[in-house]
ZALOLUM-46312 format. One record per residue: z, y negated, x negated of N, C-alpha, C in turn; chain. Coordinates in steps of 0.02 Angstrom, whole numbers, padded with zeros to 5 digits. Layout:
<nodes>
Z, Y, X, Z, Y, X, Z, Y, X, A
...
</nodes>
This chain:
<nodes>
00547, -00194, 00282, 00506, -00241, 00245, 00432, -00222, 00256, A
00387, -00263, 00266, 00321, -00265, 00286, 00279, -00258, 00231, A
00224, -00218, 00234, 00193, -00218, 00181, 00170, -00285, 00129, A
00146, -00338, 00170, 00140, -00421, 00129, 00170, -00414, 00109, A
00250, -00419, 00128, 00297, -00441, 00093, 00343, -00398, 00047, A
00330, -00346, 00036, 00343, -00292, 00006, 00311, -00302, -00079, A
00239, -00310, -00064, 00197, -00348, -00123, 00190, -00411, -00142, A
00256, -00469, -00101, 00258, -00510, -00142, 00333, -00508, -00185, A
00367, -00462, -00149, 00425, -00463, -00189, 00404, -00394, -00252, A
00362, -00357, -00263, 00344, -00342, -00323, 00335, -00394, -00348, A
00284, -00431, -00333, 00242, -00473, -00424, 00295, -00507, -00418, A
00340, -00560, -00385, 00421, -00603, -00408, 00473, -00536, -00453, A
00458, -00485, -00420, 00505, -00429, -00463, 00469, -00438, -00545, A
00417, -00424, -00554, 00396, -00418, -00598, 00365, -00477, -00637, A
00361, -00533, -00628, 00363, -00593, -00668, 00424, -00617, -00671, A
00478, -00572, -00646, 00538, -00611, -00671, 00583, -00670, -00635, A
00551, -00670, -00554, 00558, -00750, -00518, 00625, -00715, -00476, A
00635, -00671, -00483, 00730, -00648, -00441, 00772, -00670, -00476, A
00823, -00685, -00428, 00886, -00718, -00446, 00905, -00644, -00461, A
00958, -00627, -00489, 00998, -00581, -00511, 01038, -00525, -00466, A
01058, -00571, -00404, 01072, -00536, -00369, 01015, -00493, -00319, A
00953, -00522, -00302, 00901, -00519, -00277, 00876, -00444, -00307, A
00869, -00461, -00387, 00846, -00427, -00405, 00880, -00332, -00413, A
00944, -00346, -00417, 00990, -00285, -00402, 00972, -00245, -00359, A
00971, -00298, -00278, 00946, -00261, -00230, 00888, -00224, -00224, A
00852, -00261, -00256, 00765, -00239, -00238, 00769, -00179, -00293, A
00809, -00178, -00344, 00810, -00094, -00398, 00827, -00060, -00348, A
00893, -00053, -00317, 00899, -00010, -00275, 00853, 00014, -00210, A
00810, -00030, -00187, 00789, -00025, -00133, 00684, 00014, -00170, A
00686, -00009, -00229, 00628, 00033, -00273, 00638, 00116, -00274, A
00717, 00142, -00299, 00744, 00202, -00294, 00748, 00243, -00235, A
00736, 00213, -00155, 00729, 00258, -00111, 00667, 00247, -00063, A
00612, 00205, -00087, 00559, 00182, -00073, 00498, 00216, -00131, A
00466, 00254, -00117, 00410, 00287, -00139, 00345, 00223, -00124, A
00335, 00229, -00094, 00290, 00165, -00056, 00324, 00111, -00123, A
00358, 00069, -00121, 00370, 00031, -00162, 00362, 00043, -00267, A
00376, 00107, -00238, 00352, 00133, -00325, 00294, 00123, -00342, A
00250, 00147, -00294, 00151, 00134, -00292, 00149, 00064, -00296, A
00176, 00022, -00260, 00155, -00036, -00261, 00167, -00073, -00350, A
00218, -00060, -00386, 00248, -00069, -00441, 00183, -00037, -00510, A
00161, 00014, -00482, 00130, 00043, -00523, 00071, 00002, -00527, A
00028, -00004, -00478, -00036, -00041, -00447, -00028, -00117, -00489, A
00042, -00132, -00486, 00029, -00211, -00484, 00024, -00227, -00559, A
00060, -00160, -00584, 00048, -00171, -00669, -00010, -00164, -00690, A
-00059, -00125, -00671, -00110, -00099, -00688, -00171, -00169, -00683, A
-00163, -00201, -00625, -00204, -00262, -00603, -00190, -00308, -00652, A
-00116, -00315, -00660, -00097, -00381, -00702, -00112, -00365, -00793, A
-00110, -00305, -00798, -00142, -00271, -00886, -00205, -00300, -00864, A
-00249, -00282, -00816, -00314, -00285, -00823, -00346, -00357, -00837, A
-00323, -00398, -00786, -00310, -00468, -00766, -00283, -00494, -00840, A
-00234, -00455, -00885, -00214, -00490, -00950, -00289, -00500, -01004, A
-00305, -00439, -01013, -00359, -00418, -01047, -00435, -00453, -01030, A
-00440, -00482, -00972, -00486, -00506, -00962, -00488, -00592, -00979, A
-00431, -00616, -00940, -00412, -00679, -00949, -00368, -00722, -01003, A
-00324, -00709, -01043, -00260, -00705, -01086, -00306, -00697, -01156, A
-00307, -00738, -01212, -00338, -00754, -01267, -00315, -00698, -01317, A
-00324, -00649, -01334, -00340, -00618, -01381, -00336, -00623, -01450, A
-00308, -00568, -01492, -00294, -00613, -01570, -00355, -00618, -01598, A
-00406, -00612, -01573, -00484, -00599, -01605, -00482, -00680, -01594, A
-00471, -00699, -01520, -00501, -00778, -01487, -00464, -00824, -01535, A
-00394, -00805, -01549, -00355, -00867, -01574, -00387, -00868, -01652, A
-00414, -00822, -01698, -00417, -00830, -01744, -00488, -00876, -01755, A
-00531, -00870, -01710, -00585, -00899, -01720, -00586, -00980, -01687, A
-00534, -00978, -01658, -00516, -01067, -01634, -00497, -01095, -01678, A
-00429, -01035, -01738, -00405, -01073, -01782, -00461, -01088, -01846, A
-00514, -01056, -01849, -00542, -01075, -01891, -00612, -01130, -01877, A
-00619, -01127, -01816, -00667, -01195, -01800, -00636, -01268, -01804, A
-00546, -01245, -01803, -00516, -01291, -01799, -00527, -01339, -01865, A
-00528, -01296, -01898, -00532, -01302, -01983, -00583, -01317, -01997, A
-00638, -01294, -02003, -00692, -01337, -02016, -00725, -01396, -01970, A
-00665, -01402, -01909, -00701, -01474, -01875, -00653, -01536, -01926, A
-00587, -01506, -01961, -00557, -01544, -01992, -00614, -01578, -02053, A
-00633, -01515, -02097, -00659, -01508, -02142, -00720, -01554, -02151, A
-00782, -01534, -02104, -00843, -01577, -02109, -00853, -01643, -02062, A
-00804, -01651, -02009, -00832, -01678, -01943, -00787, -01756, -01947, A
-00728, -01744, -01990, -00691, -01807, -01998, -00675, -01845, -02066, A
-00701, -01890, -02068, -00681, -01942, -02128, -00688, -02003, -02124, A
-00607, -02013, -02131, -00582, -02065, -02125, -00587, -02136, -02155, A
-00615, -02123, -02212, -00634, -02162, -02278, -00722, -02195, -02272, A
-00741, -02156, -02221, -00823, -02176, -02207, -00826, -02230, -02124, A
-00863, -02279, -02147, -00885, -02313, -02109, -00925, -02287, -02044, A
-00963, -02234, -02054, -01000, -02189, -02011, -00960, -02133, -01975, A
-00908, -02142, -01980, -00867, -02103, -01945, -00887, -02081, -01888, A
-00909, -02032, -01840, -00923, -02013, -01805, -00827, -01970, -01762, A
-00831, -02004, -01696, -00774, -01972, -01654, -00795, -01903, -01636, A
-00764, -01865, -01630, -00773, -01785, -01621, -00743, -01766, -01564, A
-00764, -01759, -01510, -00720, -01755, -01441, -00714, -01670, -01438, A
-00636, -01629, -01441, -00628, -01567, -01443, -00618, -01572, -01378, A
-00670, -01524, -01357, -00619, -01491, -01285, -00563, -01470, -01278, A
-00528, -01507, -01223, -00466, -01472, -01206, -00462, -01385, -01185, A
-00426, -01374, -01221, -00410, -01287, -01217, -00346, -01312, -01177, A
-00339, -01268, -01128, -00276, -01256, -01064, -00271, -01198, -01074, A
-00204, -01187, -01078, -00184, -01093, -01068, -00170, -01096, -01019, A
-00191, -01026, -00996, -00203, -00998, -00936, -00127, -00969, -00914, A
-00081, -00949, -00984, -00019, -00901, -00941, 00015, -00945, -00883, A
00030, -01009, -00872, 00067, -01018, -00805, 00043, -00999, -00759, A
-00051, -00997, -00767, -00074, -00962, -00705, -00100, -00878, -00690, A
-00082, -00851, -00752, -00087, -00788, -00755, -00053, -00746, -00673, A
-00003, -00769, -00681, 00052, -00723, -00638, 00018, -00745, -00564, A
00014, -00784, -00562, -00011, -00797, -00496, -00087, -00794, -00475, A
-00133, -00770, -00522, -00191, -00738, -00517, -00180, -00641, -00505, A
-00130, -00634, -00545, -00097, -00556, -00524, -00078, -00572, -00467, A
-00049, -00598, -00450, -00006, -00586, -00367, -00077, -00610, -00318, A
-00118, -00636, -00312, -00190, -00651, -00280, -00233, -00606, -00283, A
-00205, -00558, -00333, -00260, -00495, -00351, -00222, -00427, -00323, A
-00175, -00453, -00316, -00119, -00390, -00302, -00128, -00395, -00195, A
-00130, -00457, -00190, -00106, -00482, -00132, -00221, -00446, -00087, A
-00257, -00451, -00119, -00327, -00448, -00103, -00307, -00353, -00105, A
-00284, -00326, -00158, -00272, -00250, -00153, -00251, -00230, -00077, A
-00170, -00288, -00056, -00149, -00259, -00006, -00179, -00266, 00070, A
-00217, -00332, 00060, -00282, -00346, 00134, -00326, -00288, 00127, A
-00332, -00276, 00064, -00398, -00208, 00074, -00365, -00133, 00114, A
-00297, -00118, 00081, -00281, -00089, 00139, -00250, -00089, 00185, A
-00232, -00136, 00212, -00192, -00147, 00270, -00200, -00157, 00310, A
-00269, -00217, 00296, -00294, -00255, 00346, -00311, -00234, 00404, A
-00308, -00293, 00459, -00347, -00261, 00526, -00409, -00228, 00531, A
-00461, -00258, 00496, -00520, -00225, 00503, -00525, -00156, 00470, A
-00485, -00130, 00415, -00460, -00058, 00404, -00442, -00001, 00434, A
-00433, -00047, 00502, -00409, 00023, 00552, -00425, 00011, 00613, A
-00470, -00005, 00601, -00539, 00014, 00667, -00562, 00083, 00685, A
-00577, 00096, 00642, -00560, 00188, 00656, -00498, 00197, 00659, A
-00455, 00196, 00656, -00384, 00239, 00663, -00385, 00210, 00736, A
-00370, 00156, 00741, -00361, 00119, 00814, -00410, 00154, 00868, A
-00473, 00171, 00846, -00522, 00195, 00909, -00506, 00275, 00903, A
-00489, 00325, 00849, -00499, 00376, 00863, -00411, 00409, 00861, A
-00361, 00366, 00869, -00287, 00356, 00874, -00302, 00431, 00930, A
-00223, 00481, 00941, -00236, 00510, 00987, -00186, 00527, 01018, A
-00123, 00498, 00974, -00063, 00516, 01005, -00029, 00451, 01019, A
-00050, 00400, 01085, -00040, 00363, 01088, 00014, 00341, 01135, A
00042, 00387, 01151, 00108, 00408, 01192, 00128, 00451, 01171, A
00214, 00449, 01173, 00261, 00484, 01157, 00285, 00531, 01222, A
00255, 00617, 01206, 00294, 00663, 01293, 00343, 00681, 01255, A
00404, 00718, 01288, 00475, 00710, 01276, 00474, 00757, 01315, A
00421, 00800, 01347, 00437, 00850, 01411, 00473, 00908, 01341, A
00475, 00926, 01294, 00499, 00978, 01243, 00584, 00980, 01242, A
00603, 00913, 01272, 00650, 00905, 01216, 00715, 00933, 01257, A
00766, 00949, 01194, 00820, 00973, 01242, 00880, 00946, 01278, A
00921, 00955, 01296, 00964, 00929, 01332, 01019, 00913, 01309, A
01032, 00937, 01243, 01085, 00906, 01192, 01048, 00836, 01173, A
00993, 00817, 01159, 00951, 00760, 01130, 00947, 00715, 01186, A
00908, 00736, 01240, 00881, 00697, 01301, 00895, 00623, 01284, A
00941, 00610, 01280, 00950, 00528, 01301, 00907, 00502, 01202, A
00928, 00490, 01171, 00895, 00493, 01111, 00809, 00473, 01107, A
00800, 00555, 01126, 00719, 00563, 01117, 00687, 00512, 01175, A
00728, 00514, 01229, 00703, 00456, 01270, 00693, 00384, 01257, A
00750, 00383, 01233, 00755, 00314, 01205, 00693, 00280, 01142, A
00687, 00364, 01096, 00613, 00351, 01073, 00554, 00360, 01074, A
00547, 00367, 01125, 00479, 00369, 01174, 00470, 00309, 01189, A
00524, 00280, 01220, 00501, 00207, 01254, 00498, 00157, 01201, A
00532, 00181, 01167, 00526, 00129, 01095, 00437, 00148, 01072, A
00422, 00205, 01046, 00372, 00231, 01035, 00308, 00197, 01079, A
00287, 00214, 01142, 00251, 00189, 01198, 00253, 00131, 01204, A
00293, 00085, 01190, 00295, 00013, 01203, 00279, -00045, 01122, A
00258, 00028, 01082, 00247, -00030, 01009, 00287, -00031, 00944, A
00342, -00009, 00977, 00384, -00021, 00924, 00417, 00028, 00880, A
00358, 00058, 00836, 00372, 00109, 00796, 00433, 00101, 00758, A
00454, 00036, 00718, 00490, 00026, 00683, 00554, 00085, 00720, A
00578, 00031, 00781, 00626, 00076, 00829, 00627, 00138, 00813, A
00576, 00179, 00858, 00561, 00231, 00866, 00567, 00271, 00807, A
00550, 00289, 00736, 00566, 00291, 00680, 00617, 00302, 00679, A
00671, 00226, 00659, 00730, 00240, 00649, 00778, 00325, 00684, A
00761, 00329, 00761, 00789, 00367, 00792, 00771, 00437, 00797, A
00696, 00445, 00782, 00676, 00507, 00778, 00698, 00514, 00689, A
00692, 00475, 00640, 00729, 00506, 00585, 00790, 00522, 00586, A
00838, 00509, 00624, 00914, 00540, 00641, 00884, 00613, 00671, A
00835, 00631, 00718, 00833, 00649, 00744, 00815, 00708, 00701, A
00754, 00704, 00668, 00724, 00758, 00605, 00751, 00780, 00577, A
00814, 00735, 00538, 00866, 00745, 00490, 00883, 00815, 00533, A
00915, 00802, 00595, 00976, 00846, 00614, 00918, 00915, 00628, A
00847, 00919, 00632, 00842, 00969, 00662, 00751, 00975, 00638, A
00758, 00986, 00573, 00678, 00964, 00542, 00618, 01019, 00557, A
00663, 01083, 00589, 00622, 01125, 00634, 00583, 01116, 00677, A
00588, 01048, 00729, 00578, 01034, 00808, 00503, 01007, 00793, A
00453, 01042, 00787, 00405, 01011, 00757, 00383, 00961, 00821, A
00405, 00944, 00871, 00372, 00877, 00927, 00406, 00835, 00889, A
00470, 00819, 00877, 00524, 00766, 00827, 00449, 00741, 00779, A
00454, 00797, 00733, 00421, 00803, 00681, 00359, 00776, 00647, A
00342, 00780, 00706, 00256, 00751, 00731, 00234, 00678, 00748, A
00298, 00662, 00788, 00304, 00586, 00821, 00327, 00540, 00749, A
00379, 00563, 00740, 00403, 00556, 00677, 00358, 00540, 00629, A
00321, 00572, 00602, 00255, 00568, 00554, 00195, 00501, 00568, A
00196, 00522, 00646, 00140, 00477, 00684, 00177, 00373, 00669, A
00238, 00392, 00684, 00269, 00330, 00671, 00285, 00289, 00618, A
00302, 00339, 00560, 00301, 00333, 00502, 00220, 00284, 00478, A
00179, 00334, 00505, 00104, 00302, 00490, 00092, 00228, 00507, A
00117, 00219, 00560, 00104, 00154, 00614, 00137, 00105, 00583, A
00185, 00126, 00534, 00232, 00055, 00493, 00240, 00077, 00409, A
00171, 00087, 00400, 00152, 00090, 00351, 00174, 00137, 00296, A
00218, 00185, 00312, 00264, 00220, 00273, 00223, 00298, 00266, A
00160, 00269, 00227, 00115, 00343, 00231, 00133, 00399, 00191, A
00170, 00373, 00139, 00196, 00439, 00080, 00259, 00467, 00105, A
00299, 00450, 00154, 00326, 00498, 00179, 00328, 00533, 00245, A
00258, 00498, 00289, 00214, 00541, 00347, 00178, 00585, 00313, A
00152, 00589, 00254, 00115, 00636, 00240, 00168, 00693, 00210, A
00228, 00690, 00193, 00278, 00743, 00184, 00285, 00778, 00249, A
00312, 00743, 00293, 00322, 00770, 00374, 00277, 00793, 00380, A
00197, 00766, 00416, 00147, 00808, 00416, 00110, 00850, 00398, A
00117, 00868, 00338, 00089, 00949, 00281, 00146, 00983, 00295, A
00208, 00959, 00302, 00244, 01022, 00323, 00237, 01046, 00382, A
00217, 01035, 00427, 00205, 01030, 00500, 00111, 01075, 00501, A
00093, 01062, 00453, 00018, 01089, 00456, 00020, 01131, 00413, A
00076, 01156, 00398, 00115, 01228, 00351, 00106, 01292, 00373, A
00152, 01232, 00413, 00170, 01318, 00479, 00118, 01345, 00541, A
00169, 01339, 00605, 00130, 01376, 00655, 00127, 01348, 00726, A
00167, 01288, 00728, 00154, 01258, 00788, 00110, 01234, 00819, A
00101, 01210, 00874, 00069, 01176, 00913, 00028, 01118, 00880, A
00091, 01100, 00853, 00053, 01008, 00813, 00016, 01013, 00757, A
00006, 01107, 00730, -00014, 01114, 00662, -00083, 01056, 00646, A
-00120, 01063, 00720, -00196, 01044, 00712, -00180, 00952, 00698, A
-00121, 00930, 00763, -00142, 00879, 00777, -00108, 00833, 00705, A
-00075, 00860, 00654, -00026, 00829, 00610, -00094, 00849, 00569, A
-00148, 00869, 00551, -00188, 00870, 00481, -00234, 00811, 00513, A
-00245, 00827, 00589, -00286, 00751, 00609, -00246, 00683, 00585, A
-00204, 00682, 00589, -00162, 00626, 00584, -00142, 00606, 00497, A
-00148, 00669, 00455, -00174, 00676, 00400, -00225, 00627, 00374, A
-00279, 00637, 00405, -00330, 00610, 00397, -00338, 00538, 00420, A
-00314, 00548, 00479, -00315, 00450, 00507, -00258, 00402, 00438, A
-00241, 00431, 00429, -00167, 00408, 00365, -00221, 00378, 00326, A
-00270, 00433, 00285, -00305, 00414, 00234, -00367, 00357, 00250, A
-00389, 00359, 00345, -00434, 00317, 00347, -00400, 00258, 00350, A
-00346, 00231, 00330, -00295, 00168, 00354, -00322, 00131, 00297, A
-00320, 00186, 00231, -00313, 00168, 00170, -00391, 00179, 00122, A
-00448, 00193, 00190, -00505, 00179, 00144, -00508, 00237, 00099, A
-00487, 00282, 00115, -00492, 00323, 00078, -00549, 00390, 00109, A
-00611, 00373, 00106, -00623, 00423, 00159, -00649, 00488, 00121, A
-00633, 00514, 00069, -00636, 00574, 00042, -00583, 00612, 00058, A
-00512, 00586, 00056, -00451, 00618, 00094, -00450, 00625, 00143, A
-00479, 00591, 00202, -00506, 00582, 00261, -00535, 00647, 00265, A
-00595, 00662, 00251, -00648, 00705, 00277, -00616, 00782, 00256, A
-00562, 00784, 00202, -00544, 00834, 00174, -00501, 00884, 00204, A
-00462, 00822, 00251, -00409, 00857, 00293, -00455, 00853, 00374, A
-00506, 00814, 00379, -00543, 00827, 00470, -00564, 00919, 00451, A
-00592, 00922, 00388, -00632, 00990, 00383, -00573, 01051, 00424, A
-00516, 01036, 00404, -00452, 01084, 00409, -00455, 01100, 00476, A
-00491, 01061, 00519, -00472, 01061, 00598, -00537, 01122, 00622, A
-00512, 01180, 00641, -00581, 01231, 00662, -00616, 01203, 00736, A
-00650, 01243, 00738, -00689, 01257, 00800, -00639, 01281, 00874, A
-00641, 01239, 00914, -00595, 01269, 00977, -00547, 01241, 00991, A
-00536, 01196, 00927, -00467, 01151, 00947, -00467, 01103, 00969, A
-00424, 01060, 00986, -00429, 00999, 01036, -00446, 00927, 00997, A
-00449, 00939, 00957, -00491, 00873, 00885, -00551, 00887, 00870, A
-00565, 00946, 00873, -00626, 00977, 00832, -00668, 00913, 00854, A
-00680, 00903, 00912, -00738, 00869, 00909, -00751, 00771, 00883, A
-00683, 00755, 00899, -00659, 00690, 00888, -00675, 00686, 00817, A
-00645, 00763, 00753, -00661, 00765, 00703, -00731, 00778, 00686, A
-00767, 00798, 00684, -00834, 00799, 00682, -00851, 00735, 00682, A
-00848, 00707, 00746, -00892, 00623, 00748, -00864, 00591, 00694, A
-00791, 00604, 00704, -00760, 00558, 00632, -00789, 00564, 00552, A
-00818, 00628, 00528, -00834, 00645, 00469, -00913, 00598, 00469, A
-00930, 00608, 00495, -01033, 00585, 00511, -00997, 00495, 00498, A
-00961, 00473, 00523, -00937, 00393, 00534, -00928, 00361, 00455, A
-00889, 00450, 00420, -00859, 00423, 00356, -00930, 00428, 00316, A
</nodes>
């Protein structure tokens, strides 16, 4: 499921617009989706806010009901020739359109991070933009191949799928590990690239440097450039980012 559409089946989750069976699924599919929990959280928070701003208040209704009352009181009589007509404005409630000012507010949250123009930096300072497979072993070979070309040709989704069989069986192999993470990123699944990759910038491998860079490109996806700059700092002097990171910090 795609991020759009991920956040439109929150706000239908949460105004209530699932059919029953719909909605079963999407509980279950909330329970092994982290990413989908954030989105749930976010969308309540917009739509409280969005309530409080827009949604009449017991302060508002009490003072309608009492203008109501004295437009009864001084403004109409029936018995007088001078009758003057009193044109009340129409009051429209807003709740039919509540929910769908949340989901427009929810839906502007998810262009802010998703969007194309969001990852203009990630896209220009991207670095692992091919998948090498020269690591891998000979029990795997056909596999890791298979997600490389998946990988190299676009299609992280793929690629993903097979390197997570792949992690599962062997969460040591930090090249798996790395690609894995990198792919995760590319289809939006940042809260559990950033598990893979801090574990990976734990230890002692090779990818330690290039998984905190990738750290950081995660957070520039999401506009976040304090997380960004927090994890470029991590990258020392001598290493093969250092300098990519540098330009990147001055950018943020």
């Amino acid at each position: 499921m795609m991020n759009e559409e991920k956040l439109l089946a929150v706000a239908r989750y949460l105004e209530g617009d699932m059919e029953h069976r719909e909605k079963t699924e999407f509980e279950f599919s909330i329970q092994e989706d982290p990413e989908l929990q954030g989105m749930l959280a976010e969308y309540k928070n917009v739509h409280q806010t969005l309530k409080m701003r827009i949604a009449p208040s017991e302060a508002d209704a009490k003072v309608e009901a009492t203008l109501a009352s004295l437009n009864k009181e001084y403004f109409k009589d029936e018995t007088s020739l001078e009758t003057k007509t009193i044109t009340t404005p129409k009051i429209i409630s807003m709740k039919p359109y509540l929910k769908w000012i949340s989901v427009a507010a929810i839906l502007v949250i998810g262009l802010l991070v998703w969007a194309p123009w969001s990852a203009g930096l990630y896209e220009k300072y991207a670095i692992s933009k091919e998948m090498s497979v020269v690591e891998r072993g000979e029990d795997n070979k056909n596999s890791l191949e298979k997600a490389a070309d998946f990988y190299n040709s676009g299609d992280f989704i793929s690629a993903s799928d097979i390197l997570q069989k792949e992690y599962a069986d062997n969460p040591d192999n930090s090249m798996v590990a790395y690609y894995y993470g990198v792919s995760l990123i590319e289809t939006g699944k940042t809260v559990e690239a950033r598990t893979v990759l801090t574990k990976i910038y734990d230890g002692a491998s090779v990818f330690k440097y290039d998984a905190a860079y990738y750290m950081a490109l995660s957070y520039i996806k999401e506009k976040n450039n304090q997380e960004a700059i927090a994890w470029l700092e991590k990258i020392p002097s001598g290493t093969s980012n250092f300098d990519q990171a540098q330009e990147l910090i001055k950018k943020l």
